[in-house]
DSSP file (Angstrom, degrees, kcal/mol; ACC not computed):
  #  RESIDUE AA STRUCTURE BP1 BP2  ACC     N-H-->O    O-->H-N    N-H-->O    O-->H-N    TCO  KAPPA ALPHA  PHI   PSI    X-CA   Y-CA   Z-CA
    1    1 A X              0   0    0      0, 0.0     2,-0.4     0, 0.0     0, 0.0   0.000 360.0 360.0 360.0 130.5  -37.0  -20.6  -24.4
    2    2 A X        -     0   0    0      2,-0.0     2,-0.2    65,-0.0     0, 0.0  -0.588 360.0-134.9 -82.3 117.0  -39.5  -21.0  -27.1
    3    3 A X        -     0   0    0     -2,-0.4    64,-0.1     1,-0.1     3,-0.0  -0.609   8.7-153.8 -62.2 143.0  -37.9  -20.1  -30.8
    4    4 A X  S    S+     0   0    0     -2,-0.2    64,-0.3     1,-0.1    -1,-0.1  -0.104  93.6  53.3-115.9  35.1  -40.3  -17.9  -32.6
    5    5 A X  S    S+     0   0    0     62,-0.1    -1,-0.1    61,-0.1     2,-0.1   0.517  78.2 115.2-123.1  -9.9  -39.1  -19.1  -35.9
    6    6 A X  S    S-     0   0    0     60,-0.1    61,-1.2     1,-0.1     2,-0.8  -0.326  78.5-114.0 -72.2 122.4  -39.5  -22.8  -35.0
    7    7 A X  E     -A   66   0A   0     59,-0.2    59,-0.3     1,-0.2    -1,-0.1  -0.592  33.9-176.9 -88.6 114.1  -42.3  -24.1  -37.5
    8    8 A X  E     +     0   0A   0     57,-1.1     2,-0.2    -2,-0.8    -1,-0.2   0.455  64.2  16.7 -40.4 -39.0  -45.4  -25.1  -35.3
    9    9 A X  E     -A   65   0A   0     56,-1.1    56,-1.9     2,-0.0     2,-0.4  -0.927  66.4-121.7-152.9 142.7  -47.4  -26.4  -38.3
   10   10 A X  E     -A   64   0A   0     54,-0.2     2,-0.8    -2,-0.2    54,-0.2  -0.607  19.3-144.6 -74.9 115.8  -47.5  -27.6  -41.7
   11   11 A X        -     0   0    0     52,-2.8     5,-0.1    -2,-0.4    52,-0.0  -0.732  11.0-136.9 -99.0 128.0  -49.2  -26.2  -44.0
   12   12 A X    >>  -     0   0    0     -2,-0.8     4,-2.2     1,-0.1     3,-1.4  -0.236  22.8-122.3 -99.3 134.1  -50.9  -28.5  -46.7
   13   13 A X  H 3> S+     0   0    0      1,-0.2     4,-2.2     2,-0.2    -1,-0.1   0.775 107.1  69.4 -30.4 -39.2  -50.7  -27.2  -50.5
   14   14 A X  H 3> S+     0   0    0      1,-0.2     4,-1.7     2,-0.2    -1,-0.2   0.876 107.5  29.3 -56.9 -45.1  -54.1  -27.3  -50.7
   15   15 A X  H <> S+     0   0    0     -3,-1.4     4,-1.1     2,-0.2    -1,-0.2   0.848 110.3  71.1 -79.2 -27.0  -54.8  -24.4  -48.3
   16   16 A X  H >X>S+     0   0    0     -4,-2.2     3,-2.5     2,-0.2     4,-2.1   0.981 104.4  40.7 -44.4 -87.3  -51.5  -23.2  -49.5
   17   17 A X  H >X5S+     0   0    0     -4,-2.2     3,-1.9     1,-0.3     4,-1.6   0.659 114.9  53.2 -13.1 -94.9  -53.5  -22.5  -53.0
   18   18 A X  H 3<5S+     0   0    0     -4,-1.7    -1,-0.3     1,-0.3    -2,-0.2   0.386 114.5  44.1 -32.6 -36.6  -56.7  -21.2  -51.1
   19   19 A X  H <<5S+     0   0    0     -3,-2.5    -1,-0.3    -4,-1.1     3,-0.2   0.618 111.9  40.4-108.4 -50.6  -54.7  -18.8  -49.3
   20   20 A X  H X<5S+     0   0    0     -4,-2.1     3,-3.7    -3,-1.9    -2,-0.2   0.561  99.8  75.7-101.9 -19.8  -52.4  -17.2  -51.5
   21   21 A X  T 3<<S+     0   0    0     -4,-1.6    -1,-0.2    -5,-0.6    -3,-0.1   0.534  79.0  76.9 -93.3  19.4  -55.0  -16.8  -54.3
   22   22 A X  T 3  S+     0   0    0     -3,-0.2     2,-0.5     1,-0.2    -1,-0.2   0.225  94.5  68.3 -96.8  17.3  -56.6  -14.0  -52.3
   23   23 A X    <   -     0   0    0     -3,-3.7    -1,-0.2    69,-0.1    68,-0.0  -0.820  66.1-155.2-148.1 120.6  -53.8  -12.0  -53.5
   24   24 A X    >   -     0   0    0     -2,-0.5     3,-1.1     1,-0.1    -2,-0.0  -0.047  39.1 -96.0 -97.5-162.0  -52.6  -10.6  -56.5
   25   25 A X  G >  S+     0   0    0      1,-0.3     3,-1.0     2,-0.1    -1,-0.1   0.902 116.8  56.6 -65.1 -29.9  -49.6   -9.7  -57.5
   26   26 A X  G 3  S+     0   0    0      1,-0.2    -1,-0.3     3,-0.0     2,-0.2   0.734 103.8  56.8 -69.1 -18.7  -49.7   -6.1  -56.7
   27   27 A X  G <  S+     0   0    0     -3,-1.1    66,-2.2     1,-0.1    -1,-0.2  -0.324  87.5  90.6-100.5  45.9  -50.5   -6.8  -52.7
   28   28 A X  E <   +b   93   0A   0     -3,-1.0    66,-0.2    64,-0.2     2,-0.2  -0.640  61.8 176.6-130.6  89.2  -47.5   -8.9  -52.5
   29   29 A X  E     -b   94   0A   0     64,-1.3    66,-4.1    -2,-0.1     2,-0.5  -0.607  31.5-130.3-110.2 172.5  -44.3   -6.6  -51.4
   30   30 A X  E     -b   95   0A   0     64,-0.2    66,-0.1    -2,-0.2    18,-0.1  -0.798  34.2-123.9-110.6 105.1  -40.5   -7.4  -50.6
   31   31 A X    >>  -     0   0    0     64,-4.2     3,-3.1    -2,-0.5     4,-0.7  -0.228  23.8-116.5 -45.2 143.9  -39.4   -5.5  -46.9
   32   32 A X  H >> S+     0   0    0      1,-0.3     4,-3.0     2,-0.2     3,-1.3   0.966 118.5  58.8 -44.4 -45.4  -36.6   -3.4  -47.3
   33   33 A X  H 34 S+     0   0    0      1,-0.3    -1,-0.3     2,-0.2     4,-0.3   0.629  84.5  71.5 -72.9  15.6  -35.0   -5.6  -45.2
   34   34 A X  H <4 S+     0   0    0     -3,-3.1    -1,-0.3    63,-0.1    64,-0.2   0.621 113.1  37.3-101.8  -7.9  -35.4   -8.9  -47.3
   35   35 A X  H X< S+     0   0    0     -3,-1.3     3,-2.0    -4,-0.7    -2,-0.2   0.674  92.4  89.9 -87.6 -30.4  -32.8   -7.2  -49.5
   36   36 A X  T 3< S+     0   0    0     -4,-3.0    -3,-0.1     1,-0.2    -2,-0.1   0.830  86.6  43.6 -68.8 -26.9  -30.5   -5.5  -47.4
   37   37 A X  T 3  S+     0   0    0     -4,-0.3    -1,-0.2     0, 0.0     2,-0.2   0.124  86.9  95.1-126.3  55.8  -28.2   -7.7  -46.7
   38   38 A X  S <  S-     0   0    0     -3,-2.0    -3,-0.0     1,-0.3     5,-0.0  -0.677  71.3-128.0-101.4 159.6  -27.3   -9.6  -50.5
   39   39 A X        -     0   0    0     -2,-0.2    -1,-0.3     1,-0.0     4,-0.1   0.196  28.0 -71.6 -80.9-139.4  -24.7   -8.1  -51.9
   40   40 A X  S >  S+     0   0    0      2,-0.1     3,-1.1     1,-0.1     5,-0.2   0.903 127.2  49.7 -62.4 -49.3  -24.2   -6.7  -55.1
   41   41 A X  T 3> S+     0   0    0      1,-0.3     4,-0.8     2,-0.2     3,-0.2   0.786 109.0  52.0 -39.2 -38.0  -24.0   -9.4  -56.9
   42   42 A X  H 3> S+     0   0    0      1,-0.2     4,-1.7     2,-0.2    -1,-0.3   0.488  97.9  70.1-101.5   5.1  -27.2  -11.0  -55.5
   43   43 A X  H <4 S+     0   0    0     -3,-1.1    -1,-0.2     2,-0.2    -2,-0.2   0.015  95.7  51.7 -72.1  17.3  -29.1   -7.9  -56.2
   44   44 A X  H  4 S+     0   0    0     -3,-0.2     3,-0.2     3,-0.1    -2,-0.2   0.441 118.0  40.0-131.3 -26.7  -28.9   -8.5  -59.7
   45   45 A X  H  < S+     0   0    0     -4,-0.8     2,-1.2    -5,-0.2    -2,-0.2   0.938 114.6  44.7 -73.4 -52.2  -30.3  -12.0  -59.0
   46   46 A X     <  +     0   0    0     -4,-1.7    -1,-0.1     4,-0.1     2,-0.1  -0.662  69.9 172.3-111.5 101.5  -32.7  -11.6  -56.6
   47   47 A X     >  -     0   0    0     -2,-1.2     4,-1.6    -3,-0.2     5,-0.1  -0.324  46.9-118.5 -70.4 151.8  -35.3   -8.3  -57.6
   48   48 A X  H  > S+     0   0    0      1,-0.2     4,-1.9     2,-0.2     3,-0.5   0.962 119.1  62.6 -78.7 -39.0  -38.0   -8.1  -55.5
   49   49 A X  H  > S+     0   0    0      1,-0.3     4,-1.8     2,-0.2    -1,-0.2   0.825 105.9  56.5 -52.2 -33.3  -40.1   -8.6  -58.7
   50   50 A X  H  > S+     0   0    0      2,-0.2     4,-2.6     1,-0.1    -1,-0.3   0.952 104.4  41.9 -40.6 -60.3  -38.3  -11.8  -58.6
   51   51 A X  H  X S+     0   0    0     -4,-1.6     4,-1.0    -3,-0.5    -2,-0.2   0.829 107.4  58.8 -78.9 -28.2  -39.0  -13.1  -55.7
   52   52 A X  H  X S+     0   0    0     -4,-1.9     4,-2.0     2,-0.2     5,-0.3   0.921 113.2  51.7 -47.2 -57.7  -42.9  -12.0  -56.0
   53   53 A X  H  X>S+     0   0    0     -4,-1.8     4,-2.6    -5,-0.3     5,-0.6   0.953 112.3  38.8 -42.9 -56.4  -42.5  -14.4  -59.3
   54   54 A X  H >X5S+     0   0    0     -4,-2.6     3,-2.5     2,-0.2     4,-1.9   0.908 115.7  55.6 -58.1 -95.0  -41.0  -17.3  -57.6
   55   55 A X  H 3<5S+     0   0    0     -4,-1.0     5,-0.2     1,-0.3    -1,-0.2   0.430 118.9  29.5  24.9 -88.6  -43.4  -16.8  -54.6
   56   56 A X  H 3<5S+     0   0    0     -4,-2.0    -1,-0.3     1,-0.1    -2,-0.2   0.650 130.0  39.5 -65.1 -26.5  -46.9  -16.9  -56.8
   57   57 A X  H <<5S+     0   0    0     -4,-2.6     2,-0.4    -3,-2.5    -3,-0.2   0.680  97.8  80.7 -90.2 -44.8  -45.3  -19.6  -59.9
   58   58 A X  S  <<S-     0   0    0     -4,-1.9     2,-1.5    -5,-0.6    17,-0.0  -0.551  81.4-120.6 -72.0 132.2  -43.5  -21.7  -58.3
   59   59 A X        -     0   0    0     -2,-0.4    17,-0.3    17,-0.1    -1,-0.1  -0.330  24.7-133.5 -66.5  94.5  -44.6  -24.8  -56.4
   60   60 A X        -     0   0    0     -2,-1.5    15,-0.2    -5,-0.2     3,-0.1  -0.165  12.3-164.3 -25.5 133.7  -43.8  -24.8  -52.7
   61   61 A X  S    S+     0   0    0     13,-3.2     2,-0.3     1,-0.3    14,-0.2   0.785  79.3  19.6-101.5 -27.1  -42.4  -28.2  -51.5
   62   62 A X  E     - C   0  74A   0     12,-1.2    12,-1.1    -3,-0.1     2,-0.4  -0.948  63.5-169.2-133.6 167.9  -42.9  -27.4  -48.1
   63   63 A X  E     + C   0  73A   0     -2,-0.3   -52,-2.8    10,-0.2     2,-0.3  -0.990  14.4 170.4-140.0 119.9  -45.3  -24.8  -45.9
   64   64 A X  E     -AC  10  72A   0      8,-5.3     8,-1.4    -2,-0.4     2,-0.5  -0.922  30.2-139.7-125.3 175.3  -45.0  -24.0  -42.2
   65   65 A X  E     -AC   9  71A   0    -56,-1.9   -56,-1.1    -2,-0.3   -57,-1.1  -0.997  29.4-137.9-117.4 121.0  -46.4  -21.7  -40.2
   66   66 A X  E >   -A    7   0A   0      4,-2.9     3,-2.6    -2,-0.5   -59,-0.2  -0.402  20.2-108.7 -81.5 140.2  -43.8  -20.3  -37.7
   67   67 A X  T 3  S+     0   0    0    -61,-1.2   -62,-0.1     1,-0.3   -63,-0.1   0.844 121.0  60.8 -44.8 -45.2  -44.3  -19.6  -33.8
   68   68 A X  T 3  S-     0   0    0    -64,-0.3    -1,-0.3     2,-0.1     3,-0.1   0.695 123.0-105.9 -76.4  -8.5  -44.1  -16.3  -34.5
   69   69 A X  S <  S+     0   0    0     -3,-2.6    19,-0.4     1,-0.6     2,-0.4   0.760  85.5 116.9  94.3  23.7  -47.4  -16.2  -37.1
   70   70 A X        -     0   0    0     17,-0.2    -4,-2.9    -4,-0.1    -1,-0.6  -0.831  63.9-130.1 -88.7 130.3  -44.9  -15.9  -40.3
   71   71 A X  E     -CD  65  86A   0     15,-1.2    15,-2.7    -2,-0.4     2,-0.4  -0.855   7.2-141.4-100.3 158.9  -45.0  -18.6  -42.6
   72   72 A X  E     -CD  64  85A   0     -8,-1.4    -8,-5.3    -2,-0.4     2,-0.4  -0.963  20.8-168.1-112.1 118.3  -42.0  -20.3  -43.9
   73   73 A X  E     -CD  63  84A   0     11,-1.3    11,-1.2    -2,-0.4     2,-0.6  -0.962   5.6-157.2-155.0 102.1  -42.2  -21.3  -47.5
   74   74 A X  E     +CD  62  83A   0    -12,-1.1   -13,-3.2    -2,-0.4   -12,-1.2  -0.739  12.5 179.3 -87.5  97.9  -39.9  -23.4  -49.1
   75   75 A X  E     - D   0  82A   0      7,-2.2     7,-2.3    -2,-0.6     2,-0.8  -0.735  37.7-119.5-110.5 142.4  -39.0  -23.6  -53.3
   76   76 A X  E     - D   0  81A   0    -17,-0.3     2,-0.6    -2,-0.3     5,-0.3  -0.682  32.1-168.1 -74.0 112.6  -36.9  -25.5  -55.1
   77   77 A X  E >   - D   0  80A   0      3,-2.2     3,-1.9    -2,-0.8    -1,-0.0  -0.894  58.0 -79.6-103.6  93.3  -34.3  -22.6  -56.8
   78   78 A X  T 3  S-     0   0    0     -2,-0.6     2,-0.2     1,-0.2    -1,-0.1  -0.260 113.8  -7.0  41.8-160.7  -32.4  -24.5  -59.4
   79   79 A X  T 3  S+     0   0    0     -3,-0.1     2,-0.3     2,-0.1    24,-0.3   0.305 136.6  49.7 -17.2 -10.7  -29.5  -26.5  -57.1
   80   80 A X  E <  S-D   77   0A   0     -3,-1.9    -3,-2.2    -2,-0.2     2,-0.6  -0.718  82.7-129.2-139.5-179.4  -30.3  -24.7  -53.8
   81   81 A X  E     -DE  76 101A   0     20,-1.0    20,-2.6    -2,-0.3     2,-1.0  -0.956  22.7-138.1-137.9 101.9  -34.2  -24.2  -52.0
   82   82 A X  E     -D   75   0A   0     -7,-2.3    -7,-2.2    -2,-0.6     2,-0.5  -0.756   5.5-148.7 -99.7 126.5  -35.1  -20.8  -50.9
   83   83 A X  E     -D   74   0A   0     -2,-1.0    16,-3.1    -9,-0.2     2,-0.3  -0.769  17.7-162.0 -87.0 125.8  -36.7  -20.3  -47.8
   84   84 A X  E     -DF  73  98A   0    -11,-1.2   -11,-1.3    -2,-0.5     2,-0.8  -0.822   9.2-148.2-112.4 138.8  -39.0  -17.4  -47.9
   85   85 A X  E     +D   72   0A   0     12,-1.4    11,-2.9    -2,-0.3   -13,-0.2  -0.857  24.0 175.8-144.8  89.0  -40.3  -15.6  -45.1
   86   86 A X  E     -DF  71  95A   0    -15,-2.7   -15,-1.2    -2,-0.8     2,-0.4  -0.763  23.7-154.4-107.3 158.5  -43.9  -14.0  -45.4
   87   87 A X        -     0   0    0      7,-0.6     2,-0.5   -17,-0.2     7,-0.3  -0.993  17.1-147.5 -58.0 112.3  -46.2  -12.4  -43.5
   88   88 A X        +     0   0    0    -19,-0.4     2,-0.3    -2,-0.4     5,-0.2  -0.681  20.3 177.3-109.0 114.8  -49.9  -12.6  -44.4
   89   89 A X        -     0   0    0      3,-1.6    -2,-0.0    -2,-0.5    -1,-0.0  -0.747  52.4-104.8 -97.1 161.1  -52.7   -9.5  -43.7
   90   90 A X  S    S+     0   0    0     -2,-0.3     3,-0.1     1,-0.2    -1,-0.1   0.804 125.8  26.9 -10.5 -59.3  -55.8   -8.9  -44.2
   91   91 A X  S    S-     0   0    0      1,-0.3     2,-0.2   -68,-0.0    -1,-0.2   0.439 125.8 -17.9-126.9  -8.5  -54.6   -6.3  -47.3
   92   92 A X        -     0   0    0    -64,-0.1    -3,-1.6     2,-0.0    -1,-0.3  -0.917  54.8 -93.6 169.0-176.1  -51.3   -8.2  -48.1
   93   93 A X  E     -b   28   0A   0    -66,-2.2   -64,-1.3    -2,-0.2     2,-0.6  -0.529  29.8-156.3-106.6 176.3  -48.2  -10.5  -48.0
   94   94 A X  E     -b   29   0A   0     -7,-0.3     2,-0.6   -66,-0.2    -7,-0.6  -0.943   9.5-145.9-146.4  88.7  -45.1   -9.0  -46.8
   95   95 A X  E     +bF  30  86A   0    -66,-4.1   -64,-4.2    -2,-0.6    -9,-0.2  -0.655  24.9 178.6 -60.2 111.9  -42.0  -10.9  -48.1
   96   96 A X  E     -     0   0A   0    -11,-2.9     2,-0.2    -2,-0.6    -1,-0.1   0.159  55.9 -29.5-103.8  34.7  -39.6  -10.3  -44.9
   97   97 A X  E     -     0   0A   0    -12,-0.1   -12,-1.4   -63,-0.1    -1,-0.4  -0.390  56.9-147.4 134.0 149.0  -36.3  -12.1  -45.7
   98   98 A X  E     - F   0  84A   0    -64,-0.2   -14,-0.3   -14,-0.2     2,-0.2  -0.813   6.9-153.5-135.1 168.4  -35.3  -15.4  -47.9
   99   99 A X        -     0   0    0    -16,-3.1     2,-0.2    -2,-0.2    -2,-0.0  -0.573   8.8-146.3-124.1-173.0  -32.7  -17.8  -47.3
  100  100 A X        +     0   0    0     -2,-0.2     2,-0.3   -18,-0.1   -18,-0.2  -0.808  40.2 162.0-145.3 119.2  -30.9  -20.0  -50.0
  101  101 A X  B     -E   81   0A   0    -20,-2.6   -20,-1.0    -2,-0.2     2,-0.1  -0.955  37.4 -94.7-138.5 161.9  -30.4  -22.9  -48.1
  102  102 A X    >   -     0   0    0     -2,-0.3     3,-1.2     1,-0.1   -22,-0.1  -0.421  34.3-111.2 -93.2 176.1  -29.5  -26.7  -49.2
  103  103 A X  G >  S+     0   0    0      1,-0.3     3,-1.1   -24,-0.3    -1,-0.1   0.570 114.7  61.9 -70.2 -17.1  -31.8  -29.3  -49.6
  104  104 A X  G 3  S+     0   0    0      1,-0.3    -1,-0.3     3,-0.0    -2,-0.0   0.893  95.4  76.4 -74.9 -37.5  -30.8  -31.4  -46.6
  105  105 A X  G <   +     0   0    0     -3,-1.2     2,-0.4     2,-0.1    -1,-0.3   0.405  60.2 115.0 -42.4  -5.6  -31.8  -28.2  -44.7
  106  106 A X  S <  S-     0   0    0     -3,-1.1     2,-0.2    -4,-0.1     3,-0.0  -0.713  75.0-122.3 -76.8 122.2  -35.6  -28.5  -45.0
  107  107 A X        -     0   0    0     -2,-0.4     2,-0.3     1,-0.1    -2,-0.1  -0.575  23.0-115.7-100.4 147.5  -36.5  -28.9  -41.8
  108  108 A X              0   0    0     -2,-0.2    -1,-0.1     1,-0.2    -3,-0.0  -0.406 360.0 360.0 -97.2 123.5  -38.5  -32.3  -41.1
  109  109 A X              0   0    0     -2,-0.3    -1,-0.2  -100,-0.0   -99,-0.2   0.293 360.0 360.0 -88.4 360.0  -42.3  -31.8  -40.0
């Protein structure tokens, strides 16, 4: 059985850039479900207007594109790496779920 989170391809910063600077900040939203299940505590760290920061400011260390046609976009967050989980249209990116996972956890392309 084929994973359809399993990352298929890399994607190189370069395109990363090319790619994401077709979009500003207002056609980038956070699914209800990329929230739903922090608790409280981490709803007062991670805002969706957070994670739209991190997202567009931060440098990626890694980019895949996932079997399932999500990319997987990986930032160094202080101590820990959050894996971010977008969807890209036409008219805009779709944050669907983050991880905070540790660094040994990046998985090797």
């Amino acid at each position: 059985m084929v994973s359809l989170i399993k990352i298929i391809e890399k994607i190189e910063l370069k395109d990363w850039d090319k790619l994401i600077s077709n979009y500003s900040e207002n056609k980038i939203v956070v699914s209800d479900h990329a929230l739903f299940r922090l608790s409280e505590k981490q709803r007062k760290v991670f805002k969706a207007q957070e994670l739209i920061n991190i997202l567009l400011k931060k440098r990626p260390i890694l980019i895949g594109l996932q079997n399932n046609k999500r990319y997987a976009v990986f930032i160094k967050n202080k101590e820990t790496v959050l894996r971010i989980i977008i969807e890209i249209t036409e008219n805009k990116i779709e944050i669907n779920t983050f991880y905070n996972i540790k660094p040994e956890q990046i998985p090797r392309i």
